[in-house]
C-alpha positions as MATLAB code, in Angstrom:
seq = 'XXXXXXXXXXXXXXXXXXXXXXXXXXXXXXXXXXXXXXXXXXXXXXXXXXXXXXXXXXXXXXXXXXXXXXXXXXXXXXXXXXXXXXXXXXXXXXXXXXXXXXXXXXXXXXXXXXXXXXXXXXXXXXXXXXXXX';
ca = [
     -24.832   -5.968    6.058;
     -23.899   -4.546    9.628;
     -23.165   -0.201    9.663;
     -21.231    0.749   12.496;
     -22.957    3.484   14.055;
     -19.705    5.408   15.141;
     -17.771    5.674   11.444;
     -21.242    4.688    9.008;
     -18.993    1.956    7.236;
     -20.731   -1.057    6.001;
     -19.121   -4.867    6.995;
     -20.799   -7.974    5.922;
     -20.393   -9.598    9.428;
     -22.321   -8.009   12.717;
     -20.149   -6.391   14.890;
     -17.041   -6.792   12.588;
     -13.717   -5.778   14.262;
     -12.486   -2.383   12.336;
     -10.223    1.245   13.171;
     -13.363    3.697   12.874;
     -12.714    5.934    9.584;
     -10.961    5.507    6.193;
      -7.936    7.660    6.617;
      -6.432   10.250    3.870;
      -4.865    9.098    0.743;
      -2.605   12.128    1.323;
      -1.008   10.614    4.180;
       0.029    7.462    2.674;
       2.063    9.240   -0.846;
       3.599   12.442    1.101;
       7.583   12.202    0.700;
       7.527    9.660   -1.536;
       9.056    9.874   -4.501;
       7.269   10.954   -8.054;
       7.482    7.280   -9.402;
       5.859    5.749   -6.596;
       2.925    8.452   -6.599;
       2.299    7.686  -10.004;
       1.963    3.805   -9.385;
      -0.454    4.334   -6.253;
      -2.383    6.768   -8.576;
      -2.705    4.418  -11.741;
      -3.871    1.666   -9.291;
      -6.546    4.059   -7.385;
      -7.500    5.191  -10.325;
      -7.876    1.765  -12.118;
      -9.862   -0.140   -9.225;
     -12.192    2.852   -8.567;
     -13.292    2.208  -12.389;
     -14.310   -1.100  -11.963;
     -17.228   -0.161   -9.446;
     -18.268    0.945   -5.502;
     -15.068    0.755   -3.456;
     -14.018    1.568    0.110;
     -10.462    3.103    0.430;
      -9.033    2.606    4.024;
      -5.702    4.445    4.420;
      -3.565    4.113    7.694;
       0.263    5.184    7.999;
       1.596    3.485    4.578;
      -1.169    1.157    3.865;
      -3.779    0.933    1.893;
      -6.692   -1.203    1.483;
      -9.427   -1.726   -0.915;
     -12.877   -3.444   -0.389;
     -15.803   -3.736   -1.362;
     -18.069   -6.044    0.765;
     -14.594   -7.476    1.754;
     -10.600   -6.404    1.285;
      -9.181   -7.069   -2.426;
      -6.325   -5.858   -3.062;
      -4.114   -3.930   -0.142;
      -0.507   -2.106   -0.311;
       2.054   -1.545    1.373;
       3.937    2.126   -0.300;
       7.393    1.467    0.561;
      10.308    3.707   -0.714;
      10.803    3.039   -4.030;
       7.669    0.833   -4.977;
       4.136    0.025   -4.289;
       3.589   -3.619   -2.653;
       0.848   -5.088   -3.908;
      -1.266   -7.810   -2.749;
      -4.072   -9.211   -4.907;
      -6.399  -11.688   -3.184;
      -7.931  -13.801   -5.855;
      -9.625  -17.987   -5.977;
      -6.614  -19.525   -7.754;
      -3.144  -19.433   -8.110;
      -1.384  -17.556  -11.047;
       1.903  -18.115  -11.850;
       4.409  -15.289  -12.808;
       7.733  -14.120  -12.522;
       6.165  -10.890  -11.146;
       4.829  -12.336   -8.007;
       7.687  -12.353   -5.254;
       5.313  -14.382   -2.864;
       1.989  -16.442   -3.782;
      -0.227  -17.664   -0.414;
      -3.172  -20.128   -0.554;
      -5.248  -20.032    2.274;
      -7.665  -22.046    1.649;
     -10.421  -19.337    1.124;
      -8.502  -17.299   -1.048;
      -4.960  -17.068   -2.793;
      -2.868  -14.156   -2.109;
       0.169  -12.921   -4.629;
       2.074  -10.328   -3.935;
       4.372   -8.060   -6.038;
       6.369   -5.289   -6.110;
       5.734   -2.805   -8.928;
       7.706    0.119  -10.192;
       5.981    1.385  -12.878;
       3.115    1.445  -15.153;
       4.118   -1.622  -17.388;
       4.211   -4.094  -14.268;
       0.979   -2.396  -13.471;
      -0.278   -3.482  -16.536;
       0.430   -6.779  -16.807;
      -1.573   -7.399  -13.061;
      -4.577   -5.285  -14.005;
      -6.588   -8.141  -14.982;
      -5.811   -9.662  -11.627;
      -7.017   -6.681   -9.815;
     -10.331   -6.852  -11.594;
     -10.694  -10.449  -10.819;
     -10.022   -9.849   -7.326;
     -12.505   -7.228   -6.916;
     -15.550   -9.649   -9.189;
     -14.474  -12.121   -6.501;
     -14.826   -9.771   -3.338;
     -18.499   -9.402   -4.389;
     -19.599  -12.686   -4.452;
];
């Protein structure tokens, strides 16, 4: 593990490329509506159960890491964009975009509310078990 020596954050690789700092959560949910706070809470709240993880907030995203970037969002007006980077490809009629890489698989959603939350939860925590290997 490399710490940067301005902002103390930990990166796997040496001199990793980063913005200094992890931003403010409050940033990223002021003026948007009560739906979409509640989404961006349920899904804080969720993946800071499942173990150590680094929030990085800047303007309306958000990312989530551990030794590397799980999940990130994008909090748009009426719904949190999700992205859930995981080692295989799921399909569901929830994911408006799926991406393989080669190292990774990315599928993205928009949710709306706590039921589509739900039903990617077990993604999320499969993301983040992957991000630490």
């Amino acid at each position: 593990m490399w710490l940067c020596q301005k902002c103390e954050r930990e990166f796997t690789r040496k001199n990793q490329r980063h913005v200094c700092g992890t931003g403010n959560r409050e940033d990223v949910i002021r003026d948007r509506p009560q739906s979409v706070v509640e989404v961006y809470s349920a899904i804080e709240k969720f993946i800071c159960k499942l173990g150590k993880v680094e929030i990085v907030t800047r303007d309306r995203y958000v990312l989530f890491r551990s030794s590397r970037i799980f999940v990130d969002l994008s909090i748009m007006k009426d719904v949190v964009r999700i992205a859930i980077h995981i080692g295989r490809t799921v399909k569901s009629p929830i994911f408006i975009k799926v991406v393989d890489d080669d190292k990774k698989v990315t599928h993205v959603a928009k949710i709306g509310n706590l039921v589509e939350l739900r039903e990617i939860e077990p993604l999320i925590k499969e993301a983040y078990e992957l991000s630490l290997s």
